[in-house]
N, C-alpha and C positions, 0 to 999 in steps of 0.2 A: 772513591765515589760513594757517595751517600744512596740509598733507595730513596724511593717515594716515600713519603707522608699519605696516608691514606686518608688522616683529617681533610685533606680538600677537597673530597672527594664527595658531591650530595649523592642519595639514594632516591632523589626525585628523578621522574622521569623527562630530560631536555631532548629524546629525541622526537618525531614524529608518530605517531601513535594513537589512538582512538580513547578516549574516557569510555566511563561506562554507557556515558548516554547516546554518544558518538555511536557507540556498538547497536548499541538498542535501537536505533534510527536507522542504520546500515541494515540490520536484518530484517528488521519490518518490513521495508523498501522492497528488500531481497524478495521476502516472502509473497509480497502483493504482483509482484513482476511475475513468481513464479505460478500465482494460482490466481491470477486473474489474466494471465498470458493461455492458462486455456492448454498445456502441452506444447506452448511454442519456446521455450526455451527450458532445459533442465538446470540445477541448483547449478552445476560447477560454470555451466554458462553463463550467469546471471552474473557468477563470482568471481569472473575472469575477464567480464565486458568493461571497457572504459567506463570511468564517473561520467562522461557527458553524451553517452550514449545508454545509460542506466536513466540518467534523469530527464533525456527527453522519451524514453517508451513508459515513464512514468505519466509524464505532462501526457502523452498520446492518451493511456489508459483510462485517467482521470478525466481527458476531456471527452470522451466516448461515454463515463459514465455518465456524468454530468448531464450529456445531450440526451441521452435512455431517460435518464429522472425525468427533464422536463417535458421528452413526449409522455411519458405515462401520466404525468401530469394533466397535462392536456387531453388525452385521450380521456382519464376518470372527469376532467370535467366536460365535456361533451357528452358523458355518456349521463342517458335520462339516469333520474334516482327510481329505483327500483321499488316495483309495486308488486304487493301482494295482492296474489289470483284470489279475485272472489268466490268464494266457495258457496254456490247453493245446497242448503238445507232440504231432504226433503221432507215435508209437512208430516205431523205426528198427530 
């Protein structure tokens, strides 16, 4: 019996696996869950939750910010613009 040929072998990667950018996306994610979560979940939690349970306390996150912007919004345009106290002088 003959070995393998090791010529057919590529050195690319066919299994499933993350690129770099894939990675960079993954932990960003991680990171924004982890510190706009506030202490409600720590890193190996984040890292060990389902993708579809990661990407809706994403959506949750994002829509809570979202709704904060545009009361502040609201709230600064409601609020008067800001006047400066008249200061009286006294006579010299």
């Amino acid at each position: 019996m003959e070995a393998l040929s090791l010529l057919g072998f590529q050195l690319e990667q066919t299994f499933f696996g993350f690129n770099l950018i894939d990675r960079v996306a993954l932990h960003e994610s991680m990171f924004n869950l982890v510190w706009f979560g506030q202490g409600r979940w720590s890193w190996g939690d984040i890292y060990s939750m389902p993708v579809f349970l990661r990407r809706f306390w994403i959506s949750k996150i994002r829509k809570m910010e979202d709704e904060a912007m545009a009361a502040s919004e609201v709230r600064n345009q409601k609020a008067k613009p800001h006047q400066k106290p008249k200061v009286v002088k006294p006579p010299m």
